[in-house]
C-alpha distance (Angstrom), angle and dihedral (degrees) to the residues before:
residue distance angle dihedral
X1 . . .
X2 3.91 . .
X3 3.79 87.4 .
X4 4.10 91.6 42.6
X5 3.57 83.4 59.3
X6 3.56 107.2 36.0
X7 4.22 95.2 45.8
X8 4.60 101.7 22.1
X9 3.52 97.8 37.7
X10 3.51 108.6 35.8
X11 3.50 82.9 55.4
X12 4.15 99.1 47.7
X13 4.17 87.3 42.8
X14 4.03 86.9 57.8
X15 4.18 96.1 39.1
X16 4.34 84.5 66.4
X17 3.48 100.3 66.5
X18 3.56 112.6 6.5
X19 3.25 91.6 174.4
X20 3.74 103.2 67.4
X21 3.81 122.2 64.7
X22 3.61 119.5 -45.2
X23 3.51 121.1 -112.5
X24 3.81 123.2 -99.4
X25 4.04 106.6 -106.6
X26 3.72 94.9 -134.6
X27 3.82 115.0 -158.2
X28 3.68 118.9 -127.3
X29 4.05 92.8 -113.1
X30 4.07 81.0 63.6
X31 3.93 92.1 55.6
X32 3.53 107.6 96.4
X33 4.25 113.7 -142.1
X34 3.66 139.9 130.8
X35 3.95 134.4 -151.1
X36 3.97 105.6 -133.2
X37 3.93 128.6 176.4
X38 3.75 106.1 161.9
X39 3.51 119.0 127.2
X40 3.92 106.0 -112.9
X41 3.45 122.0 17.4
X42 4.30 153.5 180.0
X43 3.96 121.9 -134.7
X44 3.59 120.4 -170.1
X45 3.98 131.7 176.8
X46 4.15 120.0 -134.9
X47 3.87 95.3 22.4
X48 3.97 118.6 115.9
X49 3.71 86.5 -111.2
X50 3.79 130.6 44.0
X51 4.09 102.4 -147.8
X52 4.29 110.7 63.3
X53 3.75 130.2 -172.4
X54 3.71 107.9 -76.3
X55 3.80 110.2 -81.6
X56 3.42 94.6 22.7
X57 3.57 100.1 91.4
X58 3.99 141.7 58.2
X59 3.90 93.0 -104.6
X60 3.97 134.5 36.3
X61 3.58 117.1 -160.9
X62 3.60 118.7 -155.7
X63 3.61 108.0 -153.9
X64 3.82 106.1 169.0
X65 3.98 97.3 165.0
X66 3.67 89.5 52.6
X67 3.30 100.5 -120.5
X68 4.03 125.1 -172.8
X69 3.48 107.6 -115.2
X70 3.69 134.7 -178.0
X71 3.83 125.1 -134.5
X72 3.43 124.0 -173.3
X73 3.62 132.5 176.4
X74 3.96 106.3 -127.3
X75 3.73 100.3 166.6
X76 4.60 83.0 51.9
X77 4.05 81.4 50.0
X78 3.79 93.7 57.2
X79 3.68 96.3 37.9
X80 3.79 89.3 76.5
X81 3.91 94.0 61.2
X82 3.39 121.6 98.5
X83 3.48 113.9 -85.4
X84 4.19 91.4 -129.4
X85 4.01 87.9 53.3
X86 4.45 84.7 49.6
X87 3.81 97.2 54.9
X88 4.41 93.1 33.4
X89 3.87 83.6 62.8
X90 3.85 99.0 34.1
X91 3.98 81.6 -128.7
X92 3.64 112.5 -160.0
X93 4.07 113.9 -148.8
X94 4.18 107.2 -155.0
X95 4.19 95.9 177.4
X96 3.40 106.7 -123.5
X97 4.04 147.9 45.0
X98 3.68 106.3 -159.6
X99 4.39 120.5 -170.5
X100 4.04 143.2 158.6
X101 3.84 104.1 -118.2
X102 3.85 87.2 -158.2
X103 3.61 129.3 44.6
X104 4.06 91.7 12.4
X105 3.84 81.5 -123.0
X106 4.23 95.7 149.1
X107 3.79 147.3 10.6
X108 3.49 129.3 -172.2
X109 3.97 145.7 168.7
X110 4.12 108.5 -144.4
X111 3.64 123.0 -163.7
X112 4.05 110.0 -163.5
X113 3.66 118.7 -156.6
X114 4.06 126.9 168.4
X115 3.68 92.2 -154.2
X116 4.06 116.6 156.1
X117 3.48 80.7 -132.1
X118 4.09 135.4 21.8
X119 3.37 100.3 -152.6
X120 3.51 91.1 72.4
X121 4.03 89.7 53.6
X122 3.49 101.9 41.3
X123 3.79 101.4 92.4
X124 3.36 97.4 52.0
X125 3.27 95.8 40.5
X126 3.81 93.5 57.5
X127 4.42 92.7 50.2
X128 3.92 80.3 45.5
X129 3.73 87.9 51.5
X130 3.87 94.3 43.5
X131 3.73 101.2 39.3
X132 3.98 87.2 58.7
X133 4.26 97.5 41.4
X134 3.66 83.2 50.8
X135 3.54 106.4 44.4
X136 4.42 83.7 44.1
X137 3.92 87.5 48.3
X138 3.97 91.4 54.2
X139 3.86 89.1 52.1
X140 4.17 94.9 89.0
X141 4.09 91.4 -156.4
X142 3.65 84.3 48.4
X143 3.61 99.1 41.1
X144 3.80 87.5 60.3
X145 3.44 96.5 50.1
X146 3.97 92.6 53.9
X147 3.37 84.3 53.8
X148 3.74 107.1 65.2
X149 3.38 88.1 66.6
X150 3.44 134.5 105.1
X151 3.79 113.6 -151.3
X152 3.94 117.5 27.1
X153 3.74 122.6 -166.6
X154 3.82 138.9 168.6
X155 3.94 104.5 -158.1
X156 3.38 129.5 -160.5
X157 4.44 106.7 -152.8
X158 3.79 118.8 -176.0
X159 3.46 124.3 156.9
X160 3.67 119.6 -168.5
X161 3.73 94.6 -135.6
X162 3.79 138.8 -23.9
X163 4.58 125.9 -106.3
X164 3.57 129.1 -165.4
X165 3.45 125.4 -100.9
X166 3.55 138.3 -139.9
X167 4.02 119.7 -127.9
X168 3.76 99.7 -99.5
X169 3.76 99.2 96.2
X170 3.70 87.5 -158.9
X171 3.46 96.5 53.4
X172 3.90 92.7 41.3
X173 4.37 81.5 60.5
X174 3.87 89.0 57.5
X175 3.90 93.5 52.2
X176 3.36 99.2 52.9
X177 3.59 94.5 40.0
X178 4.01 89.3 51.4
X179 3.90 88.8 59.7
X180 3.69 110.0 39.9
X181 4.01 132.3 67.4
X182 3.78 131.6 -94.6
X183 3.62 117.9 -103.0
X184 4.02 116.1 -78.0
X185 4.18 111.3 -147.5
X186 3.72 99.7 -145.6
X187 3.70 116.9 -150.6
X188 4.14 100.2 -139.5
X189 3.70 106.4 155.3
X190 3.55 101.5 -161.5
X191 3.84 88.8 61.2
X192 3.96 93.6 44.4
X193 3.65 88.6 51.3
X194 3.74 84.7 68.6
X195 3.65 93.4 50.3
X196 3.96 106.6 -104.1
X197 3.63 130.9 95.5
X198 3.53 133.7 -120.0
X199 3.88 116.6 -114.0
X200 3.86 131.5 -176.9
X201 3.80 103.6 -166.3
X202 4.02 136.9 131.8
X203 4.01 87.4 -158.3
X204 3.63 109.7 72.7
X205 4.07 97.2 -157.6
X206 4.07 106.4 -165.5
C-alpha cells in the first residue's frame, strides 16, 4: 500500500487540478506504517508510534488468529502535501488504513476520535470516512487492490476515555470489552455504494 500511495495516488491527486500546486512526491521512508500480529492491541493517531498499550488508544483490535496486518497512517501521509493542494481538493484525512497482509481476509478505513460522546463525531467522521474511500476507489492501482479483499469496512472508533490494565493481556481484552458498546452497522449509502459498510465500534474484531 505505501507504494500504491506514494507512486498511483500521488499521481491521480495531481491529474484533478493540475493547475494548482503539485503534490509533494513523498518517499516511502516518509510513509508512516507498521506490521503488527499480536493478539490484542491499541491504535492511536498523532503519537510517534502507531500501535499503544492496550486501552490506551481509540481502537482495540482483537486479533486472536494472529493475523499480519498492515497499518498505515493515511491522515500522516496527507499531512505532507501542500496545504494549497489539501483545501483545492477538499481532501478529507480519516487516520488510518487498516489490511491482512496474508489471506486478504479484510480492509478497512478507521477514523479515531476520543470524544466524551460519539454522537457528536459521527457526521464528520462518516464525510471523513467517505471523502478518503472515494478518493482511494478513484485511484485504478488502488481500486484493484481494495478489491481483492474480502470484507471492507470504514469504522468509526471512539472511546470515551482510556483505564489501566493489568498484565494479563487476556484479561486486559475482557475489561475493555466489559465497558464499551457493541458495534452499530450504520446504513450510509454513499459509502455502501462503494461496497463497504459503515461500522461504529471501539473493538476492531478481524
Amino acid at each position: 500500500m505505501d507504494n500504491l500511495l506514494q507512486r498511483d495516488y500521488i499521481e491521480y491527486l495531481n491529474s484533478l487540478r493540475p493547475h494548482v500546486v503539485q503534490c509533494t512526491n513523498v518517499s516511502i521512508s516518509c510513509i508512516k506504517s507498521d506490521v503488527i500480529d499480536d493478539t490484542n492491541f491499541d491504535i492511536q493517531d498523532k503519537k510517534a508510534t502507531i500501535k499503544q498499550p492496550l486501552g490506551t488508544g481509540s481502537a482495540t483490535y482483537n486479533n486472536p488468529n494472529n493475523k499480519i496486518i498492515v497499518v498505515v497512517d493515511y491522515e500522516h501521509f496527507l499531512n505532507q502535501q501542500p496545504n494549497d493542494v489539501i483545501k483545492a481538493l477538499d481532501l478529507k484525512k480519516c487516520d488510518f488504513i487498516v489490511y491482512s497482509l496474508d489471506g486478504n481476509s479484510f480492509f478497512i478505513l478507521n477514523e479515531l476520535s476520543l470524544s466524551s460522546s460519539s454522537k457528536n463525531k459521527i457526521n464528520d467522521a462518516r464525510k471523513q470516512l467517505h471523502n478518503a474511500l472515494l478518493h482511494l476507489s478513484n485511484t485504478t492501482a488502488i481500486k484493484s487492490f481494495i478489491d481483492s479483499f474480502v470484507d471492507k469496512k470504514c469504522v468509526f472508533s471512539n472511546k470515551t476515555k482510556t483505564i489501566e490494565t493489568p498484565e494479563d493481556i487476556a484479561g486486559s481484552f475482557d475489561i475493555i470489552k466489559s465497558y464499551l458498546s457493541e458495534p452499530i452497522v450504520h446504513g450510509f449509502q454513499p459509502i455502501e455504494k462503494l461496497n463497504f459498510k459503515l461500522i461504529e465500534t471501539a473493538i476492531i474484531d478481524v
